[in-house]
BALOBA-1460 file (C-alpha; in Angstrom, 3 decimals):
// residues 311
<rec num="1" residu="x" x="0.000" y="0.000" z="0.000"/>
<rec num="2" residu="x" x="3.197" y="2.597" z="0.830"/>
<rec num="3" residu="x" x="4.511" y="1.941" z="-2.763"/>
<rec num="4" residu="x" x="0.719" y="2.828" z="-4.375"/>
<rec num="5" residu="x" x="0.783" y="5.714" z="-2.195"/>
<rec num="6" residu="x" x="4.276" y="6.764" z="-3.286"/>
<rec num="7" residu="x" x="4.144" y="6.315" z="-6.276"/>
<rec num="8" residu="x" x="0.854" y="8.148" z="-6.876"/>
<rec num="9" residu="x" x="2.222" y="11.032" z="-4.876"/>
<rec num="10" residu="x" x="5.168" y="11.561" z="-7.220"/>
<rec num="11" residu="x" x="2.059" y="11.129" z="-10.149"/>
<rec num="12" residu="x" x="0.641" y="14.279" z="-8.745"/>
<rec num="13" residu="x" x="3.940" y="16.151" z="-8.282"/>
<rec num="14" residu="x" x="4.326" y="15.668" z="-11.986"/>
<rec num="15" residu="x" x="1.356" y="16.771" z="-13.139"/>
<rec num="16" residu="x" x="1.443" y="20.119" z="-10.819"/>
<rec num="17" residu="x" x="4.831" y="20.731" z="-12.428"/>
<rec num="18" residu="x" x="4.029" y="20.291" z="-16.028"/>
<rec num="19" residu="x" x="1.184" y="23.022" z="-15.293"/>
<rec num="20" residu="x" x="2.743" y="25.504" z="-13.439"/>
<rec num="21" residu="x" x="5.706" y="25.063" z="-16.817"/>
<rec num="22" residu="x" x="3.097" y="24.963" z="-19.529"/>
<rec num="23" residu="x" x="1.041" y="27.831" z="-17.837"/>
<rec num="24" residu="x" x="4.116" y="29.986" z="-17.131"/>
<rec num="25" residu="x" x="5.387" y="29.208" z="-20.891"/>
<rec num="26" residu="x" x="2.291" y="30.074" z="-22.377"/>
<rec num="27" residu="x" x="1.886" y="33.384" z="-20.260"/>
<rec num="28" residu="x" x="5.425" y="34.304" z="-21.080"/>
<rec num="29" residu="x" x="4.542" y="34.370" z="-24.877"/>
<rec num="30" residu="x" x="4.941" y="37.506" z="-26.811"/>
<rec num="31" residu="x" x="1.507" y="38.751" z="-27.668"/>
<rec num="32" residu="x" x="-1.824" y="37.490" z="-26.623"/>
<rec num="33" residu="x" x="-5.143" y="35.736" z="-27.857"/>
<rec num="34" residu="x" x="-7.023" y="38.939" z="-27.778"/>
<rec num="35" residu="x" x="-4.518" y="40.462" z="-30.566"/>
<rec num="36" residu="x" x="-4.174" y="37.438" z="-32.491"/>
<rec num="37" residu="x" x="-8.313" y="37.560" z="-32.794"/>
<rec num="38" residu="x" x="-8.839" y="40.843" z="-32.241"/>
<rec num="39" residu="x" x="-5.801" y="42.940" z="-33.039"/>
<rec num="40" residu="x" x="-6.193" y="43.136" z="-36.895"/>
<rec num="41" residu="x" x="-6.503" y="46.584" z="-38.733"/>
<rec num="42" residu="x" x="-9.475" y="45.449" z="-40.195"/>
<rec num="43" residu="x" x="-11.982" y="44.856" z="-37.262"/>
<rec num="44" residu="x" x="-10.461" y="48.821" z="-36.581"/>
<rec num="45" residu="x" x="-10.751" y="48.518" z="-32.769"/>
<rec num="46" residu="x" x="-8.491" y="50.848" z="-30.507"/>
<rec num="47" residu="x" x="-6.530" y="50.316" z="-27.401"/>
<rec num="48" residu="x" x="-9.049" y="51.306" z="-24.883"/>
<rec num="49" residu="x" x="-11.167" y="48.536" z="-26.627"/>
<rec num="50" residu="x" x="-9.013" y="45.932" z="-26.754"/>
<rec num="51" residu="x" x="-7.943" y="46.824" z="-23.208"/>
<rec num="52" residu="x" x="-12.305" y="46.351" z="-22.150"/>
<rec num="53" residu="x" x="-11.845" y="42.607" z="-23.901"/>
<rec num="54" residu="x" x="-8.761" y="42.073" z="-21.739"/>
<rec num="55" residu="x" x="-10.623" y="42.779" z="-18.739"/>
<rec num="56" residu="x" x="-13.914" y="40.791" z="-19.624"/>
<rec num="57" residu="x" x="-11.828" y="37.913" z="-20.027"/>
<rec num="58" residu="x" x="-10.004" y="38.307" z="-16.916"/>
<rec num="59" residu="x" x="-6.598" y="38.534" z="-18.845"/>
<rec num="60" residu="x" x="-5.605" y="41.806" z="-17.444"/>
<rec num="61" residu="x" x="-5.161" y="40.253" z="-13.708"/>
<rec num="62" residu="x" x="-2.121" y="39.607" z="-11.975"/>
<rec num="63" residu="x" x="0.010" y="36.389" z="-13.259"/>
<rec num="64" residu="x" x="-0.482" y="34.312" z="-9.756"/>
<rec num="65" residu="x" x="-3.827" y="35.564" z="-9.316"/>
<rec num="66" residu="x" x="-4.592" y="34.269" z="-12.863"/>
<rec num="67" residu="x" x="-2.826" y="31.005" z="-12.355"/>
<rec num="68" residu="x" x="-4.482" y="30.180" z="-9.281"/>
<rec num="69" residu="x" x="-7.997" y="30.708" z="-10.417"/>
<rec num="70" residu="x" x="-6.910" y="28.634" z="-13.664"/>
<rec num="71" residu="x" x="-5.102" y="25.663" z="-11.381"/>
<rec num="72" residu="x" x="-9.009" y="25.531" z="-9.752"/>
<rec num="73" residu="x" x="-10.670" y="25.616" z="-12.392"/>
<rec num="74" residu="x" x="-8.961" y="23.185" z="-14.128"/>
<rec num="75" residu="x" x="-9.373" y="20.873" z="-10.665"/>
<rec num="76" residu="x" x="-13.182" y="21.273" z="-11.253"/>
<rec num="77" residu="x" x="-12.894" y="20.063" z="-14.752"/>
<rec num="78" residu="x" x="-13.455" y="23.538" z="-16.211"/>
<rec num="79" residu="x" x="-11.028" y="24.514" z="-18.821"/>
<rec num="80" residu="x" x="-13.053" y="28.017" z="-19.465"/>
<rec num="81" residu="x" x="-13.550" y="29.444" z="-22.653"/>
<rec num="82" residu="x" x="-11.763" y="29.649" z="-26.405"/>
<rec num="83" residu="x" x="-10.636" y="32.893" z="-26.869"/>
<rec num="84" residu="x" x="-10.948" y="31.867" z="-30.755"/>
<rec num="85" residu="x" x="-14.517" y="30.438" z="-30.982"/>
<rec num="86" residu="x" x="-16.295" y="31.238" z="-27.775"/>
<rec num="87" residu="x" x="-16.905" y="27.725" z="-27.319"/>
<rec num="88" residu="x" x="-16.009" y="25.710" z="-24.113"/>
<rec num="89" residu="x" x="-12.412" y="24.063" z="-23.912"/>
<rec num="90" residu="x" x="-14.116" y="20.924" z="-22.308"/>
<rec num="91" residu="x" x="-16.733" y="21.166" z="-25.116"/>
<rec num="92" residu="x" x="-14.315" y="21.211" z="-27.890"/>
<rec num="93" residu="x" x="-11.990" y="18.176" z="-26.102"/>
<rec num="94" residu="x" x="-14.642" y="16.164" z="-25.442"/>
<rec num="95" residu="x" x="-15.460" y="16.137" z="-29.303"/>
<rec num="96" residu="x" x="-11.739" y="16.042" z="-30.959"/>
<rec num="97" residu="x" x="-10.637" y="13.015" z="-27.652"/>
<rec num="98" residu="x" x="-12.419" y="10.171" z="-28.878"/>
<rec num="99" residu="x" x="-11.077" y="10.029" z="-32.603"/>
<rec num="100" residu="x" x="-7.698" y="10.740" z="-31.303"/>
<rec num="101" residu="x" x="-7.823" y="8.253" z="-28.870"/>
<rec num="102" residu="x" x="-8.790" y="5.656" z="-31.255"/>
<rec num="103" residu="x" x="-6.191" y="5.990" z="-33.270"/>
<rec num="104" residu="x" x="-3.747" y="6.491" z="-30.652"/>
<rec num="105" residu="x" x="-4.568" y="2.879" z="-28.888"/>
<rec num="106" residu="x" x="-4.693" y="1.184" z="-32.185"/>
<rec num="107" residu="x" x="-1.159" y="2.806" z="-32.890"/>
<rec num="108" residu="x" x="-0.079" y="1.341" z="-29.789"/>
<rec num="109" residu="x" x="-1.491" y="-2.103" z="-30.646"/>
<rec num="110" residu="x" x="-0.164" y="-2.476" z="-34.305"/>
<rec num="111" residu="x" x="3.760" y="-1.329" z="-33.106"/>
<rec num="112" residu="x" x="2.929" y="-3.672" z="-29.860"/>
<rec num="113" residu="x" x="2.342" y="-6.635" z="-32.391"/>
<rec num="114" residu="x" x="5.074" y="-5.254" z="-35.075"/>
<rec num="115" residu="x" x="7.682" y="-4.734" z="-32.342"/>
<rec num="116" residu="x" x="7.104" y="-8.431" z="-31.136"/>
<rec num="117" residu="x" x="7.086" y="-10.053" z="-34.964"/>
<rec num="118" residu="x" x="10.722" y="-8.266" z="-35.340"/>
<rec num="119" residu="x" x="12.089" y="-9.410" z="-31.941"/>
<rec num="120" residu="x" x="10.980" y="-12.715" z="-32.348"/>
<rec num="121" residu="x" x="12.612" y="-13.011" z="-35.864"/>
<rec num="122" residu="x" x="15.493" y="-11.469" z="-34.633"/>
<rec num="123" residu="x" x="16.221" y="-13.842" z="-31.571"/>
<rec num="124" residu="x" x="14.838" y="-16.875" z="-32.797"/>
<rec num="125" residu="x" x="14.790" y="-16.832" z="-36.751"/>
<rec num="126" residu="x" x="15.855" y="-19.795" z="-38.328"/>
<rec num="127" residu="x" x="18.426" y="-18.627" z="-40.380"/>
<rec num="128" residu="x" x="20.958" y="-16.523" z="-39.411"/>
<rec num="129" residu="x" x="20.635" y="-13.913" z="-42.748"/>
<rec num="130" residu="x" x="17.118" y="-13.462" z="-41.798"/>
<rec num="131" residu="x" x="17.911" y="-12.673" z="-37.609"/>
<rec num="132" residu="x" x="20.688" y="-9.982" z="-38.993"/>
<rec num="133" residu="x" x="18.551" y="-8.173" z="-41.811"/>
<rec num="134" residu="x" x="15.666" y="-8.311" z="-39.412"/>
<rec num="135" residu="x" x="17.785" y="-7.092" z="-36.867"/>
<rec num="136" residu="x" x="18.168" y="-3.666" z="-38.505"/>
<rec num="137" residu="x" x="15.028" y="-3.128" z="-39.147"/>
<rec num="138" residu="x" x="14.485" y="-1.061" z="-36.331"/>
<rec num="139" residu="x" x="17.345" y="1.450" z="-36.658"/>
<rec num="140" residu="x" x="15.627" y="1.970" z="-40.297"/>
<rec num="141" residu="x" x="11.896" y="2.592" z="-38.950"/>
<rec num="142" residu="x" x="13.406" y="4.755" z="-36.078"/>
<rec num="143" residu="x" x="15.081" y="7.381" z="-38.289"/>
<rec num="144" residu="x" x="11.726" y="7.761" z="-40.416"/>
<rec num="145" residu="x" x="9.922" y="11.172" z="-39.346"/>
<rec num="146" residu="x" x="6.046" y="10.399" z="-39.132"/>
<rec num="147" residu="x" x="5.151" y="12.655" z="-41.291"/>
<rec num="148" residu="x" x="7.596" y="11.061" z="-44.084"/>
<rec num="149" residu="x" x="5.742" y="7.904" z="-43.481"/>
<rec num="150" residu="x" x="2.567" y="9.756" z="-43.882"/>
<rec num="151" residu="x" x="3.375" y="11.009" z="-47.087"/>
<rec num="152" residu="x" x="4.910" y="8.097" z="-48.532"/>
<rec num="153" residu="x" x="1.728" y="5.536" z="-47.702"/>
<rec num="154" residu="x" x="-0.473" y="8.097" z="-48.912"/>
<rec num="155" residu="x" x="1.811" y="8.026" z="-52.814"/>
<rec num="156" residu="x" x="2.477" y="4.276" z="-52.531"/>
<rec num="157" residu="x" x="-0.672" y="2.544" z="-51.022"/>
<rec num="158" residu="x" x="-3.481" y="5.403" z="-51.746"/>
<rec num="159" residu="x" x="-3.005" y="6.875" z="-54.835"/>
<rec num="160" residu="x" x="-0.595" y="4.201" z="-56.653"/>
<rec num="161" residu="x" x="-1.553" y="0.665" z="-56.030"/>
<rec num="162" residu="x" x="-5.089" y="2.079" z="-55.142"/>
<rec num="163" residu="x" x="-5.388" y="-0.338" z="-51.911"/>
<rec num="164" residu="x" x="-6.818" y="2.186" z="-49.200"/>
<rec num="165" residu="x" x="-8.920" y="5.151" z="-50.569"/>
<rec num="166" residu="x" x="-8.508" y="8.414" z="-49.114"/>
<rec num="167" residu="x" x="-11.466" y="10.060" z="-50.553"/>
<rec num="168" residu="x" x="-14.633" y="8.374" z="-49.818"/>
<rec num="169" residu="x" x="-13.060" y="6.138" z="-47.078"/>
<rec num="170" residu="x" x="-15.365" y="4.095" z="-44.693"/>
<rec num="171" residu="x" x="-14.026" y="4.348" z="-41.120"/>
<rec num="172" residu="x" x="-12.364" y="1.435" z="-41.200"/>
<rec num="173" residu="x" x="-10.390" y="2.031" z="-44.401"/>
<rec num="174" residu="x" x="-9.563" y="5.742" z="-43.139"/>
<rec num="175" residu="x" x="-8.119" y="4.262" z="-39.784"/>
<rec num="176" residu="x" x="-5.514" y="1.892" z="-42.231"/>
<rec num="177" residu="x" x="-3.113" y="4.203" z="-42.962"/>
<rec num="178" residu="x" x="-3.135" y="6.513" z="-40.100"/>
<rec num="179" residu="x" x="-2.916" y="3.912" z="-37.892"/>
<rec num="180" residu="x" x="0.234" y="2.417" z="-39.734"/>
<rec num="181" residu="x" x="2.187" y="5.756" z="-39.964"/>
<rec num="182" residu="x" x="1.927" y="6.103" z="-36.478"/>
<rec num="183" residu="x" x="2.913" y="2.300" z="-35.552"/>
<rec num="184" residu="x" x="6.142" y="2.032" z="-37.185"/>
<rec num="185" residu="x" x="8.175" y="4.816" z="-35.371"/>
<rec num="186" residu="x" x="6.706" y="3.860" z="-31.655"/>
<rec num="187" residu="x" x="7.905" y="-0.017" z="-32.670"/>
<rec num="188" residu="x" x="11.272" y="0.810" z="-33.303"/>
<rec num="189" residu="x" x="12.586" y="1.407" z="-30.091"/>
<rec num="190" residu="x" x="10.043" y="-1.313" z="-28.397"/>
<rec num="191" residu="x" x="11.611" y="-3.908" z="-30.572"/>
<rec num="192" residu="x" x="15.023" y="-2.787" z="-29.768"/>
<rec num="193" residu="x" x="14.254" y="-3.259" z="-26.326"/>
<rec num="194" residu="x" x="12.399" y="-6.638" z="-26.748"/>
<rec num="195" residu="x" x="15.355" y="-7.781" z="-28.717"/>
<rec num="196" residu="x" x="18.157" y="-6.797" z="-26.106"/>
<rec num="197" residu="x" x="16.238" y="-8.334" z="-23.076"/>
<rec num="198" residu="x" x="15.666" y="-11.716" z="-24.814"/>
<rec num="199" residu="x" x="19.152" y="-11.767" z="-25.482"/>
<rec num="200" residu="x" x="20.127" y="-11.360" z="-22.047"/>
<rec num="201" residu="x" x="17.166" y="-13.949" z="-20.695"/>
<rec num="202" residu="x" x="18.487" y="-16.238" z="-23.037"/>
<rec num="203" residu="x" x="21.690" y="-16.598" z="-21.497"/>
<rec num="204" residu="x" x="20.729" y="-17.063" z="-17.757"/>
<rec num="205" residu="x" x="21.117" y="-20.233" z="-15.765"/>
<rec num="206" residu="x" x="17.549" y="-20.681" z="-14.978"/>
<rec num="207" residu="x" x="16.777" y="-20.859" z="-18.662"/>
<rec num="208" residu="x" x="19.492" y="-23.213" z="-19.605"/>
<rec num="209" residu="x" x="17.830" y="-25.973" z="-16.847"/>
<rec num="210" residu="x" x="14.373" y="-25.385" z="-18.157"/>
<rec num="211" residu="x" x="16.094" y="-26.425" z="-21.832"/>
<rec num="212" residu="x" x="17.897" y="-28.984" z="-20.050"/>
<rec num="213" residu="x" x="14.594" y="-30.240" z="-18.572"/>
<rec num="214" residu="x" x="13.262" y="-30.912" z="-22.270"/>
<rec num="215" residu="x" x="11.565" y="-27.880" z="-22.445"/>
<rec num="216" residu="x" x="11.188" y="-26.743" z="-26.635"/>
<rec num="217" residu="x" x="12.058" y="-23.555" z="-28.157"/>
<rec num="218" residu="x" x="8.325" y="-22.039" z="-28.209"/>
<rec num="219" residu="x" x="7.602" y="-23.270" z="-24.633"/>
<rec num="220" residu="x" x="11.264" y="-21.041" z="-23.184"/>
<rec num="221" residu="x" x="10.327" y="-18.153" z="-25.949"/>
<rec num="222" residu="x" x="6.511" y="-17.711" z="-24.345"/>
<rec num="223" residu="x" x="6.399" y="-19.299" z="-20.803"/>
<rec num="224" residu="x" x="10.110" y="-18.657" z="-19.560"/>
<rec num="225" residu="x" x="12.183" y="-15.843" z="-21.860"/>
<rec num="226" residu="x" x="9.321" y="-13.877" z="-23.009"/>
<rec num="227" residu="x" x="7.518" y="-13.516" z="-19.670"/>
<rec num="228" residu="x" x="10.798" y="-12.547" z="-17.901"/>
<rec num="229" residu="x" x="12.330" y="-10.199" z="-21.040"/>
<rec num="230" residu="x" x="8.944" y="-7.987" z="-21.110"/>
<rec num="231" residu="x" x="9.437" y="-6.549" z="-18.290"/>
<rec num="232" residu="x" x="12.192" y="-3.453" z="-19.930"/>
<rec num="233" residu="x" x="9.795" y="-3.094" z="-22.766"/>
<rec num="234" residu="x" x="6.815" y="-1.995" z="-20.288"/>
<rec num="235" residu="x" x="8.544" y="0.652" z="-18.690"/>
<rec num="236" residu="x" x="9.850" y="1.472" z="-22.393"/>
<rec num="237" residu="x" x="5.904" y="1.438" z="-23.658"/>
<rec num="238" residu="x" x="5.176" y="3.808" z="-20.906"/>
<rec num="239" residu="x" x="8.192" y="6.166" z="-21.916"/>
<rec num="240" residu="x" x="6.776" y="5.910" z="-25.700"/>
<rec num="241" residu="x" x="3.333" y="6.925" z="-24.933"/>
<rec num="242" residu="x" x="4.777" y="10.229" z="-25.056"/>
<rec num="243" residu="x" x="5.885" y="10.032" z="-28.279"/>
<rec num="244" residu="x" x="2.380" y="8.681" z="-29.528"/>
<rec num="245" residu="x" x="0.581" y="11.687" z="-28.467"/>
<rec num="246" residu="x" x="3.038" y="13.817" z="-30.402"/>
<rec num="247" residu="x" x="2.965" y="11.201" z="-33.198"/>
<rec num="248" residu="x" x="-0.857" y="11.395" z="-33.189"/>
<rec num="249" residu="x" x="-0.848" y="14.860" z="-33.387"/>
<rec num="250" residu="x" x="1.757" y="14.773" z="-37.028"/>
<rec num="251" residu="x" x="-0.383" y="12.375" z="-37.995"/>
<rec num="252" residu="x" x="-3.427" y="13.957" z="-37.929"/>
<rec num="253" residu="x" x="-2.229" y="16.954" z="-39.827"/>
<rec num="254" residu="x" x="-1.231" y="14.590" z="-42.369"/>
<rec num="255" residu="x" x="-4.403" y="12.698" z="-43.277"/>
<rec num="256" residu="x" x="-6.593" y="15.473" z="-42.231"/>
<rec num="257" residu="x" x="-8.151" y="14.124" z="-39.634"/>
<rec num="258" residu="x" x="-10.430" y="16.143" z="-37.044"/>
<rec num="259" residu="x" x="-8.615" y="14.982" z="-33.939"/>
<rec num="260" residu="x" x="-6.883" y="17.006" z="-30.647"/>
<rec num="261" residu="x" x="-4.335" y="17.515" z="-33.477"/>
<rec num="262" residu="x" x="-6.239" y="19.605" z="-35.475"/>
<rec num="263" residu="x" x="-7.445" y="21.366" z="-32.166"/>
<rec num="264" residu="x" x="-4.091" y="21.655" z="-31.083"/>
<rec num="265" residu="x" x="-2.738" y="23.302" z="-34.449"/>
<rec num="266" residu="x" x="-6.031" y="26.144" z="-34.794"/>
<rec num="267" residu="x" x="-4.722" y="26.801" z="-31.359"/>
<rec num="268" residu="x" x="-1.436" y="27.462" z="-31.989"/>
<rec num="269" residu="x" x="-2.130" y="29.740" z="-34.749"/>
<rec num="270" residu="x" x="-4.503" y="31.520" z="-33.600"/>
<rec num="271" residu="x" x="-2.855" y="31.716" z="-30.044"/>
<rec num="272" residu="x" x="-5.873" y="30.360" z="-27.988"/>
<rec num="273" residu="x" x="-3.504" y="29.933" z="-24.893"/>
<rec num="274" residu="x" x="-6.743" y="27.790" z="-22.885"/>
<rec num="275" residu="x" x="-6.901" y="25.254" z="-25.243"/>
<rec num="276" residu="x" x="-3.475" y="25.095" z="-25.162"/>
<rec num="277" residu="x" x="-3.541" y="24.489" z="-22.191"/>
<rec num="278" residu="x" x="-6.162" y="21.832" z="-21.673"/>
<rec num="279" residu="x" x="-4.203" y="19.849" z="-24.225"/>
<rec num="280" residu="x" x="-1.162" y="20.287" z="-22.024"/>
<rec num="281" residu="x" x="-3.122" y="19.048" z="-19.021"/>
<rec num="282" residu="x" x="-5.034" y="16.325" z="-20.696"/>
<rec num="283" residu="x" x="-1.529" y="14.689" z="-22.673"/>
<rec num="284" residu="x" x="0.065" y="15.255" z="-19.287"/>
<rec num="285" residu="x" x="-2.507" y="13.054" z="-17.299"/>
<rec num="286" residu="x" x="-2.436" y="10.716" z="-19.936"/>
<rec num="287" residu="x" x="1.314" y="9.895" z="-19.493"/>
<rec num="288" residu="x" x="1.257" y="10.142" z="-16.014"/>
<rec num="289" residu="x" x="-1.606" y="7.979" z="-15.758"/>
<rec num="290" residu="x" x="0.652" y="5.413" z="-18.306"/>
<rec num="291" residu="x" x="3.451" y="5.302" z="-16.594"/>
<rec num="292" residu="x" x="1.695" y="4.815" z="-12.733"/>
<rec num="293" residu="x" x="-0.153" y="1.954" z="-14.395"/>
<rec num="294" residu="x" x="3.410" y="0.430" z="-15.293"/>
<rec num="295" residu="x" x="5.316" y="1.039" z="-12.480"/>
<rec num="296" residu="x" x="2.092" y="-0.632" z="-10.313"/>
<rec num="297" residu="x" x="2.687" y="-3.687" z="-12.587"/>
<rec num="298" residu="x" x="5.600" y="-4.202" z="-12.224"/>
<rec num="299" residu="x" x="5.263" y="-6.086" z="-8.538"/>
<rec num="300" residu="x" x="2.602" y="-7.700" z="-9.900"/>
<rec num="301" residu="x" x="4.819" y="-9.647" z="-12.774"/>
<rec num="302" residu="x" x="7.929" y="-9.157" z="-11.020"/>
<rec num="303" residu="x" x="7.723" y="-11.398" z="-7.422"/>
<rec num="304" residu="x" x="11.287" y="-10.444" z="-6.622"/>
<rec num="305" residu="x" x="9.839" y="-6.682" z="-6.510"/>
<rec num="306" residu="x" x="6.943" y="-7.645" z="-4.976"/>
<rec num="307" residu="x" x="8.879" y="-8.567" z="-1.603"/>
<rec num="308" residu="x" x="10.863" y="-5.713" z="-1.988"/>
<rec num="309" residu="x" x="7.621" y="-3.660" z="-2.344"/>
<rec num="310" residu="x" x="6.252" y="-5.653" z="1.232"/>
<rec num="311" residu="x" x="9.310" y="-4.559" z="3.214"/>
């Protein structure tokens, strides 16, 4: 119970530091979200005017006074309001989350099953060739930019071999691509992983008596090696979930999809610093919550830690 504890503690430290940085960042911007709406010559309003709009939207307060009341709110589940459309932060969340977190978890689940299918081959390929070439593969899908990937699948698979539409897609067939471009980056380091721990389970005594024992190659790769290698690649899937919100934001742009990275990118150009900031909060949570789910699991996989955990 004293590790939960801690380690949900340190959760919320984390997630009161990324907001106080992201809110302090933000506010330290040149510029605000009232000039970047309001501030063109062609609406024609003056200083004293734009000066009223500051003060009806409570930007013209102190900094801590603003943060505070913004650190509450946000507590309460209310983001306020975009400066750009008038429409609720939660509002506008709540309707981009759901497609982005669809394609984020299937992301996740495709470069789960690709990083596997490589560190498998790469360990336990028959033929030696095959474990090298497919050894490499992941220093080649690591140095690809997502939005490369993107473009390429889009040429090659869309609009070349004709195999996945883009125009006209069903949902299913508009999930293909996306979905791909954003699984082969986050694999490449999970396979790395995967393939480095096998390779060190491999060559510990306890293994070599289960062999000894009669045991055959699938029954050490899945009861004995795999169970005790996967342990690295959690905390690595946890330290890549970062990656996939980022990654699910590039991809988004690409394909055009109406996502939080579409929200994310009207906000940046048009400077609406609360939706900015909701994003911050709600990717931060996200990996917090990701991570505290990993490190709780490890005990539970991990007996050794377990009676460390007890003590």
């Amino acid at each position: 119970m004293g590790y939960v504890l801690q380690r949900a503690g340190q959760a919320i430290i984390v997630m009161i530091l990324a907001y106080t940085a992201a809110y302090l960042l933000l506010a330290g911007l040149p510029g605000d979200a009232v000039l970047a709406r309001y501030g063109s010559p062609e609406l024609g309003l003056s200083t004293q005017q734009l000066q009223e709009i500051r003060a009806s939207l409570g930007a013209d307060e102190p900094l801590i006074q603003r943060y505070a009341e913004s650190g509450f709110s946000v507590l309460r589940g209310d983001f306020g309001f975009s400066v750009q459309s008038g429409a609720a932060v939660s509002d506008l969340i709540s309707s981009a989350l759901p497609t982005t977190l669809a394609l984020a978890f299937l992301g996740l689940a495709v470069a789960i099953v690709l990083a596997v299918a490589i560190a498998v081959t790469a360990t336990y390929g028959r033929a030696s060739w095959l474990r090298r070439t497919v050894a490499g593969i992941p220093a080649l899908f690591v140095s690809l930019p997502v939005f490369w990937i993107g473009i390429v699948l889009i040429q090659i698979v869309s609009f070349q071999l004709g195999l996945v539409p883009l125009i006209g897609a069903g949902p299913v067939e508009s999930m293909i691509l996306p979905v791909v471009t954003l699984a082969v980056p986050i694999s490449a380091p999970l396979a790395q992983m995967l393939i480095r721990s096998i390779d060190e389970v491999k060559m510990m005594p306890f293994v070599a008596v289960v062999r000894a024992r009669g045991a055959s190659t699938a029954w050490l790769l899945w009861r004995t090696v795999g169970r005790n290698a996967v342990l690295p690649a959690l905390t690595m899937a946890g330290l890549l979930f970062g990656e996939l919100v980022g990654g699910a934001v590039v991809t988004e742009a690409v394909f055009g999809r109406s996502g939080i990275g579409q929200l994310t990118a009207q906000a940046v150009a048009n400077r609406d610093t609360p939706v900015l900031l909701a994003v911050v909060v709600l990717s931060t949570t996200a990996f917090v919550t990701i991570n505290l789910v990993v490190d709780l699991l490890y005990p539970v996989l991990d007996p050794r830690l377990r009676r460390r955990t007890d003590r």
